[in-house]
N, C-alpha and C positions, 0 to 999 in steps of 0.2 A: 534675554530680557530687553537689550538693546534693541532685535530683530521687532519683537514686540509693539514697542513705546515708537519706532517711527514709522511701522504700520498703522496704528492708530492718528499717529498724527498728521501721516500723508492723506488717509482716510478721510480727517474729521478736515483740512483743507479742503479735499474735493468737495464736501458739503455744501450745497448752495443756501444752507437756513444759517450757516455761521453771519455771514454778512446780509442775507434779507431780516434777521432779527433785530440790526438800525435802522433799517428802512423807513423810511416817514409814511409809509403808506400801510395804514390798520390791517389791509387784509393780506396783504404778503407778512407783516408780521406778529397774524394770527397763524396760518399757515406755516410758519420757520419755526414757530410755539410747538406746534403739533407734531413738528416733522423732528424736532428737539424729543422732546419729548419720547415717540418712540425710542431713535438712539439713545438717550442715556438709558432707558430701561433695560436696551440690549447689549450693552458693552459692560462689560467687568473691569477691562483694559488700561483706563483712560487714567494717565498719572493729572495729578493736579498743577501741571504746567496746561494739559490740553482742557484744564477745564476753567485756567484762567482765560484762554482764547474766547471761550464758549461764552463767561461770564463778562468777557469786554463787550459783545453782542448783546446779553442779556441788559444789562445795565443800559445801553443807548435805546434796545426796546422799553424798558421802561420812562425813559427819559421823553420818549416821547409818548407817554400818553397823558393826554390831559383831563380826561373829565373823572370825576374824585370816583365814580361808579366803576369807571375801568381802571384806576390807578387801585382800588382796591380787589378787584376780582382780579386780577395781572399778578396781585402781590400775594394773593390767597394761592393763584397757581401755582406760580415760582416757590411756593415754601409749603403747605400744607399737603398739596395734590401732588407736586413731583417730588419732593425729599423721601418721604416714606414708600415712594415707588421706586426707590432705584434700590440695585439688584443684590447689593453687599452693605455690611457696615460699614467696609473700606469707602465703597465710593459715596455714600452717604456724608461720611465725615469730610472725605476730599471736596464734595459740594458745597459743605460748608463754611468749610475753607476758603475755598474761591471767592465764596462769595465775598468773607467779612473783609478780605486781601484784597480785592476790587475794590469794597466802599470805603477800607482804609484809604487807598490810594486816590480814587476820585473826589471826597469828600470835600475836599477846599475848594473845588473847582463846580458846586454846586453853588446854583442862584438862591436866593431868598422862596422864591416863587415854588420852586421845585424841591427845597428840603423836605417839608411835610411828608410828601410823598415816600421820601427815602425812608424817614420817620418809622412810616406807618412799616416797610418794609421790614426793615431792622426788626420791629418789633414782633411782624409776623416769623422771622428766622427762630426769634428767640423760642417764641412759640413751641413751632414744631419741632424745638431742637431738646425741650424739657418734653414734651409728649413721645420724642420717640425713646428718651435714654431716660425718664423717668414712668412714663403712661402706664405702661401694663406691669410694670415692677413696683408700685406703691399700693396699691389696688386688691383688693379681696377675687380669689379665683372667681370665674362667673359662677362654677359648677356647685360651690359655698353658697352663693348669694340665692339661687335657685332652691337649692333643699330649704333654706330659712324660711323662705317663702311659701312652700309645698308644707312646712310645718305650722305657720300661720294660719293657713288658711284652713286645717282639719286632714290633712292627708299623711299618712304613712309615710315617718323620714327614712331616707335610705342610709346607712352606714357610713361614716365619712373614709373613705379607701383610707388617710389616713390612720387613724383610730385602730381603722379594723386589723388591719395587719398590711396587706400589699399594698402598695403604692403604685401610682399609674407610672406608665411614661412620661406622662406631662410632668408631675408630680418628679421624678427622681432626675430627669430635667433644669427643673427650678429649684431644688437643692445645692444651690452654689457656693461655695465659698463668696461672703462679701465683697472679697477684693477682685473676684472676676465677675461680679456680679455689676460693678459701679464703675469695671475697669473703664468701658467706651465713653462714660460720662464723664471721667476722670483724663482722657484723653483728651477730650472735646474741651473739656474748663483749662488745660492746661494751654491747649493752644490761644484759648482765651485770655492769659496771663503772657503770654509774648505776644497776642498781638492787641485788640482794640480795648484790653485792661491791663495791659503793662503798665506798669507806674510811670514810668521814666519814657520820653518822647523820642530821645537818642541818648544812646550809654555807647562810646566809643571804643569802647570795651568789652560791648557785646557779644561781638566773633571770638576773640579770646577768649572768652567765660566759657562759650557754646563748644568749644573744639578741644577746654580741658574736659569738661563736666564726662565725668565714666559714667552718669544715666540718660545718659542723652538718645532716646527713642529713634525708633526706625524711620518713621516719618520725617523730623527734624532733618537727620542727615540726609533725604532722598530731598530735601528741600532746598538745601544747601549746593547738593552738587548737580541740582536745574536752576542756580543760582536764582532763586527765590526767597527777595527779601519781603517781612511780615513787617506792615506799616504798625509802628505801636501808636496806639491811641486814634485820633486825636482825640482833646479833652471834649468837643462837641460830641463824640460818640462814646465819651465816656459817662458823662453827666446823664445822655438818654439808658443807656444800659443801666443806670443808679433809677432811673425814674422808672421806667417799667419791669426790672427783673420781680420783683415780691409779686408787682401783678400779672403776670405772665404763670411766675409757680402758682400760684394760688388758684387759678383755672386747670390744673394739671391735678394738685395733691389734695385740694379740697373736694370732696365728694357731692356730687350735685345732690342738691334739697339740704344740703345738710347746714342748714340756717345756722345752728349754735357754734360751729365753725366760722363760718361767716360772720355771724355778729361777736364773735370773740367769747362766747362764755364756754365754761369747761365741766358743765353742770350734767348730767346727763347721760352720756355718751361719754365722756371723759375728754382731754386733751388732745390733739390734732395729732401731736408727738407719737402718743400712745397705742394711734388706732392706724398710723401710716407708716410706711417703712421709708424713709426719705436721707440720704445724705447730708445732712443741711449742711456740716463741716467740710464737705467738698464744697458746696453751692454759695458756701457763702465764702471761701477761701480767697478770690479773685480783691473782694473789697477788705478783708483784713492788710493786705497786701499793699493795697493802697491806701489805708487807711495810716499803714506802718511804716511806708518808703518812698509814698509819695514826693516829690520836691516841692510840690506846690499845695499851698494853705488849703485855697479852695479844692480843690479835691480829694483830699484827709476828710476834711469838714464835713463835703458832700458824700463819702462813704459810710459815714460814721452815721450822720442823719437822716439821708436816706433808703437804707440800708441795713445796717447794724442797730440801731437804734429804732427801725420801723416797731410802733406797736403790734401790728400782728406777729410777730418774730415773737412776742412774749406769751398772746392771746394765744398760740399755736402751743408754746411747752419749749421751743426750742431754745429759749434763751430768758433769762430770769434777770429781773429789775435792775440787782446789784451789779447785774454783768452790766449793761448798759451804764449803770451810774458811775462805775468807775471807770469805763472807757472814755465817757464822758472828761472825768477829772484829769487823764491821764492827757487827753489833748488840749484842753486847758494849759496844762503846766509845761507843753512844748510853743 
């Protein structure tokens, strides 16, 4: 494993796109994009030390582009077009990683001028990170959607493999247990919860908590002993993540056209809840948390408001009036 992790890392040094992808000059780092790009498609290898190396380049490439056309096609590449291309779940997750551990760490040291940007970025991570650990797991098979339509229209349905007796490969595939079914997603929010939604900024007492805890994950500990600390917060990327998470899922688990979704009524078609397969007790786990343990006022407040309390949360089925009312009452009386 050793032999491994510094072959890749002597490798991804010899690389000449690690350091053209600061470059001030657009076409060398369009070019370090591209030549990036391959590599990670081809490497399985790569621990999430060498892809903080990768992501301090990324970051200074984005840092330099200025016009809002290429700051948002840069930010569509870096997260829609390469996350879903790369070659495992592992390293998927590890790029996601990197990333949020980058922006944790550079984030104060961003101007006025150039936030927005990051902004818009963050928000594109969030994206593709609910499309890939929720997209095709909420969603009706295509192979469903096709017969309803073949039946619409005047033509002869065909059997559903279900019903009929045998089951496809695809089919005894996506027969999962729940909890391996949510497991990657449930990985992803957790790291989410020690780093830029951990409630607390610094607990001094961190490492101790980390080194008694007997469910402490595989990743964690490979974290640790490439001594990699996870920036918790800060509350500027905490407040954005409360602003756009509802609207990020809601391009994910709401079904396109489906208007009575969107405008919130439950008439029809019935409840969001009902017609989607969605975790929301995972998804919304992160802002209970800081809703519960935060130190700071404002950021209770703003989980609760923006967040737990969103009216779509209730238009959907996932959470009912009273629950919001006495969460309400309950931060009141703190």
């Amino acid at each position: 494993m050793a032999t491994t992790d510094s072959s890749s890392a002597s490798q991804l040094q010899k690389a000449p796109f690690v350091k053209e992808l600061a470059s001030s000059d657009r076409k060398t780092r369009d070019k370090a994009l591209e030549s990036l790009t391959l590599f990670l498609q081809a490497r399985r290898d790569l621990t999430l030390l060498d892809l903080l190396k990768i992501w301090k380049g990324l970051f200074f490439c984005f840092y330099h582009s200025d016009r809002p056309l290429t700051q948002q096609a840069l930010a569509r590449a870096l997260s829609y077009s390469l996350v879903p291309s790369l070659p495992t779940s592992e390293s998927r997750l590890r790029f996601i990683k990197a990333f949020w551990i980058t922006v944790g760490k550079e984030f104060h040291a961003l101007d006025r001028l150039r936030v927005d940007k990051y902004l818009f970025l963050m928000r594109c991570f969030v994206g593709v990170a609910f499309e890939i650990y929720l997209g095709k797991k909420t969603t009706v098979p295509e192979n469903d959607e096709e017969e309803e339509k073949e039946t619409r229209s005047g033509r002869k349905r065909k059997k559903s493999p279900v019903k009929g007796g045998k089951a496809t490969k695809r089919q005894k595939t996506d027969e999962k247990p729940s909890e391996d079914k949510w497991s990657e997603l449930d990985a992803y929010i957790s790291f989410l919860e020690r780093g830029p939604l951990c409630p607390i900024n610094f607990d001094p007492n961190d490492k101790k908590k980390e080194e008694s805890n007997p469910n402490r994950k595989k990743d964690e500990e490979e974290e640790e002993q490439a001594g990699i600390q996870i920036p918790h917060g800060p509350d500027g990327i905490r407040y954005h993540l409360m602003d756009i998470w509802l609207d990020e899922l809601e391009k994910v688990i709401v079904p396109d056209g489906d208007e009575e979704a969107e405008e919130g009524k439950g008439e029809g078609k019935g409840l969001l809840k009902d017609r989607v397969d969605v975790p929301m007790d995972i998804l919304l786990r992160p802002f209970e948390n800081l809703r519960k343990s935060s130190p700071m006022k404002n950021v209770r407040v703003r989980a609760q408001k923006d967040v737990l309390e969103d009216q779509r949360l209730v238009e959907w089925g996932f959470r009912s009036k009273d629950e919001s009312e006495d969460e309400d009452e309950d931060e009141d009386s703190e």
